[in-house]
N, C-alpha and C positions, 0 to 999 in steps of 0.2 A: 922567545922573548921579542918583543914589539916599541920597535920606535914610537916612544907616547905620543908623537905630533900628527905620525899615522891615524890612530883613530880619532882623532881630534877633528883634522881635514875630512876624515870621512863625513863627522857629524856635522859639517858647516854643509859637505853636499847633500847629506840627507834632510838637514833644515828646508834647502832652499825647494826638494823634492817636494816636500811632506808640503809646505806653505802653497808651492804651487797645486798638489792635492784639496786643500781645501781650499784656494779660491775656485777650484773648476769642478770639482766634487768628480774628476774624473778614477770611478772605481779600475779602471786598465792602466793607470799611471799608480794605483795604488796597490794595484796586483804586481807592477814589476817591480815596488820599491819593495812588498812582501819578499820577492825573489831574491834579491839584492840583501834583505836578511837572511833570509835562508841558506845562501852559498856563504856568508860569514859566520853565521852559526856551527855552519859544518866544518867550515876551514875557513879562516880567516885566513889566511895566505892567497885562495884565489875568489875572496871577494872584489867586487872589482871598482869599488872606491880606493880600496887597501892596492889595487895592481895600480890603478892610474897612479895615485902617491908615489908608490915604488918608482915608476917608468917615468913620468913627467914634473913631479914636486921636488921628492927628497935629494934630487942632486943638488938639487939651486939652491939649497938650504944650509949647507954644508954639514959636517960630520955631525949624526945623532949624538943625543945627551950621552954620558958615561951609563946616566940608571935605565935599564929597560923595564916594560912592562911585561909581566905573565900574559900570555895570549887567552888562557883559560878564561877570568872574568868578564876580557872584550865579547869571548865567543858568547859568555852567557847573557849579555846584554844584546848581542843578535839576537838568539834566541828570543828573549824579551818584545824587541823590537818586533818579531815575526810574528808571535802571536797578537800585537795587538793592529798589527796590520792585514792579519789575517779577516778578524774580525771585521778591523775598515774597507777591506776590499769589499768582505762577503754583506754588509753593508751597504758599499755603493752599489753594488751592483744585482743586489736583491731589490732594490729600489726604499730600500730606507736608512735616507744618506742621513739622518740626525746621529746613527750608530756609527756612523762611516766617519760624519765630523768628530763623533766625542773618542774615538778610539784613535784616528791619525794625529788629532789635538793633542792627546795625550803623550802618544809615539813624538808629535813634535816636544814637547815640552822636555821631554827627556834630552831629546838630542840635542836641543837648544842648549842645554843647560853644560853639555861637555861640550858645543861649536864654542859660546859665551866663554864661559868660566874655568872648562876642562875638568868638569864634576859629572862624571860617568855614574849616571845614578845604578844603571842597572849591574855596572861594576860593584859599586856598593852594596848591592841588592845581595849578588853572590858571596860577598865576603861576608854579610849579615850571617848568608844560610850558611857558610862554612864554617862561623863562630859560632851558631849555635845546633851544629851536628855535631862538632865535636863536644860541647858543653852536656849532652844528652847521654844517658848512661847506658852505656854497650850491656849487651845480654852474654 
């Protein structure tokens, strides 16, 4: 279970990541922010948006909320996030960054939108697919 202000802070630093990605269209800033999904995906405990939080934020903030969050959904929104930064790396750095822009765009707009509002779309996403696996009739 996961402090929700956790991923939240993650997404403000991956905002500021991804923004700085498309102004410089650098695909090697866009390969480490892939990476930086990928170690969340696998374990969000040592992703290392999620470690800095732990180690230099969540003190000064004092005692997390009573409600915690599932870690499952954040992971599946790394997940998310990795593939479409996979794409954007493999974009910049194939030399056609118009893929690079509309994939880390999108990767921004996501993250934007849980730094903003705390609306984890790819959280959403997951809970979509788990309401409608179970709605599907087992054999």
């Amino acid at each position: 279970m996961l402090d929700p202000r956790g991923p939240r802070f993650a997404a403000i630093i991956t905002s500021v990541v991804l923004v700085v990605v498309l102004i410089t269209g650098s695909g090697w800033l866009a390969l480490a922010q892939a990476v930086v999904f990928a170690v969340g995906a696998a374990n969000i405990r040592y992703a290392p948006y999620a470690w800095i939080y732990r180690k230099f934020v969540a003190r000064h903030l004092g005692p997390p909320p009573p409600v915690r969050e599932p870690s499952e959904p954040v992971r599946f929104a790394q997940g998310v996030g990795f593939a479409f930064m996979t794409v954007g790396t493999a974009g910049y750095l194939a030399g056609a960054p118009v893929v690079g822009l509309i994939a880390t765009a999108l990767a921004l707009a996501a993250a934007f939108l849980n730094a903003a509002f705390g609306f984890c779309l790819g959280c959403e996403m997951y809970l979509l697919l788990k309401r409608v696996r179970a709605a599907l009739p087992t054999r």
